[in-house]
N, C-alpha and C positions, 0 to 999 in steps of 0.2 A: 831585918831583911832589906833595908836600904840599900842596898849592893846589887839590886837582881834589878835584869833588865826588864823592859815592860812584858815581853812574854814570858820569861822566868816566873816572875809576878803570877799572871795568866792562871800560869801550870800549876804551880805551887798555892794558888787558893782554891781549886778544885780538888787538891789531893786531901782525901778525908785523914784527919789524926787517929790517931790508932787504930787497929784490926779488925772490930767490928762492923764495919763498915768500907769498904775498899771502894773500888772506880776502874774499871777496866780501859785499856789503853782506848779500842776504839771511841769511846764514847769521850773521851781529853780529846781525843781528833777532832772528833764534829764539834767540840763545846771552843778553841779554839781555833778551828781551821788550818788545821796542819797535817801532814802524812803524819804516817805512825815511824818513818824513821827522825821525821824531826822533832817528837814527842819524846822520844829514849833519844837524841842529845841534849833536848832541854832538861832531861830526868836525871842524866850522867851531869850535866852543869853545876845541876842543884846538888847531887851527892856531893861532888867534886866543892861547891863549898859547905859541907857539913851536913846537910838536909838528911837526916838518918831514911829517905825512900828506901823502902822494899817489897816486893809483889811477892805473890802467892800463887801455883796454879792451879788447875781445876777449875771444877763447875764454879764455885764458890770463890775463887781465886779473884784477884785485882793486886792493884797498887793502891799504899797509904805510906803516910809517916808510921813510924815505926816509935811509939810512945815509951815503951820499958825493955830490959832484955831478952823476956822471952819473946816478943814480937819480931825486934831485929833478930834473934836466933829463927824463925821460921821463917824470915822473908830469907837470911842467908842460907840457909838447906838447899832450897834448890840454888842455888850460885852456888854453890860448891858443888853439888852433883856433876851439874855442868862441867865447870870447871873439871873435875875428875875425868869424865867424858871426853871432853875435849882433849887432855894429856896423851889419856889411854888411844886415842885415833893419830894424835901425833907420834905417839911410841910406832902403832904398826905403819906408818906411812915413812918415817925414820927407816925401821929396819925392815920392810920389803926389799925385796931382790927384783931389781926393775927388769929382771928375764925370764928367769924362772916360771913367774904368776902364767907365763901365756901356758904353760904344760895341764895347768886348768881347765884351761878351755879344748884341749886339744880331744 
């Protein structure tokens, strides 16, 4: 990991290895001093060069590395739900009828 910059660094030695143990976003905030959107692009940085990161949500939820398959398989579940989610709201925003919708209201 000689290629990461000094907060890459930072981020990436707070994030616990494997599942057992995770780290929620807020708490990478306050441990390096960053908003929480500069925290998920230092986290996309690090996937973007190979760092297998993925979260979990719920009570119990965080982010870690992601150690074996089954691990990367739960952190990617929810990114793909998402992902589905997100198609599915581009599909009806696609094929709405930008006239029509007001006869809803009427």
């Amino acid at each position: 990991m000689n290629q990461l910059s000094i907060i890459e660094r930072a981020v990436a030695e707070l994030l616990p290895i494997g599942g057992e143990r995770k780290i929620n976003i807020t708490d990478i905030t306050m441990l390096v001093d960053l908003d929480r959107r500069e925290v998920y692009a230092v986290i996309q940085s690090l996937r973007s060069k190979g760092v297998p990161i993925v979260a979990t949500r719920g009570k119990e939820g965080g982010i870690f590395v992601a150690t074996n398959e089954s691990e990367r398989l739960q952190g990617l579940h929810p990114l793909r739900m998402q992902h589905m989610t997100t198609e599915e709201t581009i599909r009806n925003i696609e094929q709405a009828d930008l006239e029509s919708w007001k006869k809803l209201l009427a």
